[in-house]
Each structure stands twice: as C-alpha cells, then as structure tokens.
VEXDO-826699 format. One record per residue (C-alpha): residue number from 0; residue in one letter; chain; x, y, z. Coordinates in Angstrom, 3 decimals. Each point is the difference from the previous one (the first is absolute). Layout:
<sites>
SITE   voba   kevex   drengu       east      north         up
SITE    NUM       A        A          X          Y          Z
...
</sites>
This chain:
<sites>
SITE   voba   kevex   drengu       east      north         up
SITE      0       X        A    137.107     48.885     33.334
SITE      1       X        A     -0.878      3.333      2.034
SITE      2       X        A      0.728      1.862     -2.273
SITE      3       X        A     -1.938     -1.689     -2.924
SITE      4       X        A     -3.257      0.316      2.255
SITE      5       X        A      0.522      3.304      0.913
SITE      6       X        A      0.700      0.724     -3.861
SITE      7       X        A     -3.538     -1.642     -0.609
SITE      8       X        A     -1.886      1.257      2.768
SITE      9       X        A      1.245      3.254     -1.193
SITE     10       X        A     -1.527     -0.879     -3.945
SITE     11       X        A     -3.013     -1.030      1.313
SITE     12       X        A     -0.466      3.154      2.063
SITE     13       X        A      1.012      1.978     -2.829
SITE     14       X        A     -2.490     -1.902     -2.141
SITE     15       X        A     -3.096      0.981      2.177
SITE     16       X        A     -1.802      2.734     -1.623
SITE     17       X        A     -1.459      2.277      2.799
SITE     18       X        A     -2.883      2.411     -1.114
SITE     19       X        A      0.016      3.195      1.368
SITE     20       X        A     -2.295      3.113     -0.608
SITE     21       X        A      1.995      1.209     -2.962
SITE     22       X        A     -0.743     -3.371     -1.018
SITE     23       X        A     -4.178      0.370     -0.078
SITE     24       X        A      0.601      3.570     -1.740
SITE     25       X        A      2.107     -1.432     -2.847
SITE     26       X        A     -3.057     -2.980      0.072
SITE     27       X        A     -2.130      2.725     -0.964
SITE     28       X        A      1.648      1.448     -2.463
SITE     29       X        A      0.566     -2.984     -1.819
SITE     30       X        A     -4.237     -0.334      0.485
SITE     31       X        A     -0.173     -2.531      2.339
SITE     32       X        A     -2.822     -0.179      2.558
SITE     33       X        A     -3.434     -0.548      0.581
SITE     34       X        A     -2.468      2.707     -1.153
SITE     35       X        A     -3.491      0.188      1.034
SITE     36       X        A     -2.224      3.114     -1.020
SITE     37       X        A     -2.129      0.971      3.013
SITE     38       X        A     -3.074      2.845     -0.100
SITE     39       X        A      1.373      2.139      3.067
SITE     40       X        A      1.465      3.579      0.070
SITE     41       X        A      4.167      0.210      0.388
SITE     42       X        A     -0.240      1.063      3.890
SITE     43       X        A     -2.090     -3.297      0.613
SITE     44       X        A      2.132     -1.495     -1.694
SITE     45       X        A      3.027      0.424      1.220
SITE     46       X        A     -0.996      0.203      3.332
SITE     47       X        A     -1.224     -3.955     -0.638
SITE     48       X        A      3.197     -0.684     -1.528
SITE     49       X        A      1.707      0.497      2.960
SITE     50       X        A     -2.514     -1.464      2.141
SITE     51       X        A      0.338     -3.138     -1.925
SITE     52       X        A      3.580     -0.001      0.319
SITE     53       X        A     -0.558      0.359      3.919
SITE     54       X        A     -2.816     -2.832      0.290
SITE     55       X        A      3.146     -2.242     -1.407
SITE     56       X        A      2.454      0.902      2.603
SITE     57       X        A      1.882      2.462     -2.555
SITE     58       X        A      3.079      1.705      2.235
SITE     59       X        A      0.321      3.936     -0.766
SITE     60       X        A     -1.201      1.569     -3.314
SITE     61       X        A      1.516      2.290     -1.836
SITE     62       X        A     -2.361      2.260     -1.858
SITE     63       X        A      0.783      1.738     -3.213
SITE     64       X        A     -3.877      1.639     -0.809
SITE     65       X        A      1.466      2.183     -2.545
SITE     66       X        A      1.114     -2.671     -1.806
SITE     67       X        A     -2.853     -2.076      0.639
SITE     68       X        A      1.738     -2.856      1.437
SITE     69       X        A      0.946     -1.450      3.894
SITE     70       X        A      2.484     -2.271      1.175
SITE     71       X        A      0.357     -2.472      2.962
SITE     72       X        A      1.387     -3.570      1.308
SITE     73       X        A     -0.859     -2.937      2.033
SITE     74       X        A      2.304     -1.355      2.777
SITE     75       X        A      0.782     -3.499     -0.077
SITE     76       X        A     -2.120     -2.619      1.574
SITE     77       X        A      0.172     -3.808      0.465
SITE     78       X        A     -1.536     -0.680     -3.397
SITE     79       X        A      2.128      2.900     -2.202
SITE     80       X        A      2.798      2.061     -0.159
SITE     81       X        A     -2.095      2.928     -0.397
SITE     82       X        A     -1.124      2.073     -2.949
SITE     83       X        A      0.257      3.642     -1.734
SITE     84       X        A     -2.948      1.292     -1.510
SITE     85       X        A     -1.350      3.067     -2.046
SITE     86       X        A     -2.769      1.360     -0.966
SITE     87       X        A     -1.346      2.892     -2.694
SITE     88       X        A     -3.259      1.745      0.488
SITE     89       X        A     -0.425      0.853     -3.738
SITE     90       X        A     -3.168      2.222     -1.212
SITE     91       X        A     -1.495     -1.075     -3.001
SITE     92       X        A     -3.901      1.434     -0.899
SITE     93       X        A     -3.142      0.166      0.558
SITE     94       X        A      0.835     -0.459      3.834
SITE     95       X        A      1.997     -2.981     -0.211
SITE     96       X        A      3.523     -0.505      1.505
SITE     97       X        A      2.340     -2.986     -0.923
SITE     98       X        A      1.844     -1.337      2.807
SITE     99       X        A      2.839     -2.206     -0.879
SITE    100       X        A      2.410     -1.803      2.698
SITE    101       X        A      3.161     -1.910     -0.318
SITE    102       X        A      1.386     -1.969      3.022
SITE    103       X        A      3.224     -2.019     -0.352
SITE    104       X        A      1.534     -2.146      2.006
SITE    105       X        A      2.655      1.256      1.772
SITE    106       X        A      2.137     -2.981     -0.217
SITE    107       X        A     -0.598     -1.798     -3.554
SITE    108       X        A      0.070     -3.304      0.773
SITE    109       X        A     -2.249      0.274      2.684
SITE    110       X        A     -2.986     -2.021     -0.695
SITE    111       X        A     -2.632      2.870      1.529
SITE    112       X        A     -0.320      3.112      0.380
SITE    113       X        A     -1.057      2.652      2.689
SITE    114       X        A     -3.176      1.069     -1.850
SITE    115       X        A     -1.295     -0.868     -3.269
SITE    116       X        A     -1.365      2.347     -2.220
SITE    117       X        A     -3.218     -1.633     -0.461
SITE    118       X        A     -0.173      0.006      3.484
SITE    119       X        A      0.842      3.841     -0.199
SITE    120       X        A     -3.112      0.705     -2.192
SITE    121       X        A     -2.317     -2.016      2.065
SITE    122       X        A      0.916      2.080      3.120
SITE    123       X        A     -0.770      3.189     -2.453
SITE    124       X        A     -3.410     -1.377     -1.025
SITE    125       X        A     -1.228     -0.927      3.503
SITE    126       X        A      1.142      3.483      1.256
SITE    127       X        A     -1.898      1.609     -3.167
SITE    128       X        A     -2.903     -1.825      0.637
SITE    129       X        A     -0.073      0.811      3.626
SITE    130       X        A      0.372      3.882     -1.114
SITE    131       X        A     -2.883     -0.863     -2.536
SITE    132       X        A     -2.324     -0.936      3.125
SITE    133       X        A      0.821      3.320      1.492
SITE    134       X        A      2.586     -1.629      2.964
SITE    135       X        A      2.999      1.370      1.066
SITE    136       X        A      2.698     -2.934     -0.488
SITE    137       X        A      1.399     -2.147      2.719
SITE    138       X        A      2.835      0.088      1.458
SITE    139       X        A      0.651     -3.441      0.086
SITE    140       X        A     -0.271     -2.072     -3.526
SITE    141       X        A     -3.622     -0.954     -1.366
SITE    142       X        A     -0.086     -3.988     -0.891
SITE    143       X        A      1.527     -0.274     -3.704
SITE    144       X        A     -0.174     -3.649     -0.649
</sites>
C-alpha cells in the first residue's frame, strides 16, 4: 500500500510540467506571445520593459540587449506558484518598436499566474504615457486596472 502511493505520488510529480526560462525562449520561437507595436525609440523602450516587469513584482532580470530580449521570474505568492517571463524589444520602422511578452506558469496546472501578459503591456503603456507627459516614472507601479 506504501509503496503504491509513493509509486503514484511519484507519477503525479513526474506529470507536473514546470516552466522554466528556457521554457518562455522556446515559447518564442515557436511565436507565441503577445505583440503590441508602440511609437517609442529602443532605449525607451527597453528601459519600460523592465520597468513594467518591476511594477509586477518581477524577481531579477536578466538582460540580453544584443539580442533584443530580457528575462525574469516571479516568486510564489498565496494565489500562484509564480511565473517566468520574457520579453523582446524588436525595431520595426518608421519609429515603431514591437514588444512581445510571454509569461508561463511556472507550475502548469496552476490555475494563475504571477503576471499576465496583458497585464505586462498595460504597465508598458502607462509608463509610455507618463514619458509622453514629460515625467520621470515612478518607482512604485501606476494604477493599471
């Protein structure tokens, strides 16, 4: 009987898919994310990209400018099991930049997730407007909802 639990305990554990940042880079290579084309220069926006990822709680990031891309996390809370989330600061024309994020969950079956990307992009278009109005951004995060 021990052993039979332990034996499915140890499926069920196996079973569990856990995301990590490998995971969100392979996410984007299979095109996953949400893109949204912004009119800002590349500095601005990556330096709102990881603002964004700050005003949601995001843990260390890990930049990779000459790549174009930045990684980070979210700790677990009482609601999720935390998240891992990229984002690419991608130059198109005429002054526009496309900005796509992909957060996953880091345990699948958990039901939410550490940040959202929608939630991601809101953050990024408060923070743009703010620079639009000639303020320097906050520290703490502007109201999103």
């Amino acid at each position: 009987m021990i052993r039979s639990s332990i034996l499915i305990f140890s499926v069920v554990m196996l079973s569990l898919s856990c995301s990590t940042l490998n995971t969100v880079l392979k996410a984007k290579e299979e095109g996953k994310g949400t893109t949204i084309s912004y009119e800002v220069n590349e500095s601005d926006a990556w330096n709102l990209a990881k603002k964004s990822f700050r005003w949601g709680g995001a843990d260390a990031i890990e930049e990779y400018k000459e790549e174009g891309y930045m990684l980070t996390s979210k700790g677990m809370n009482w609601v999720s099991s935390g998240s891992v989330m990229g984002a690419w600061i991608e130059p198109i024309d005429n002054g526009k930049i496309n900005v796509t994020v992909i957060s996953k969950r880091r345990i699948s079956t958990q039901i939410a997730t550490g940040m959202t990307e929608g939630k991601f992009h809101k953050f990024f278009q408060a923070g743009l407007e703010i620079l639009n109005r000639g303020e320097k951004l906050p520290l703490t995060a502007p109201n999103v909802n």
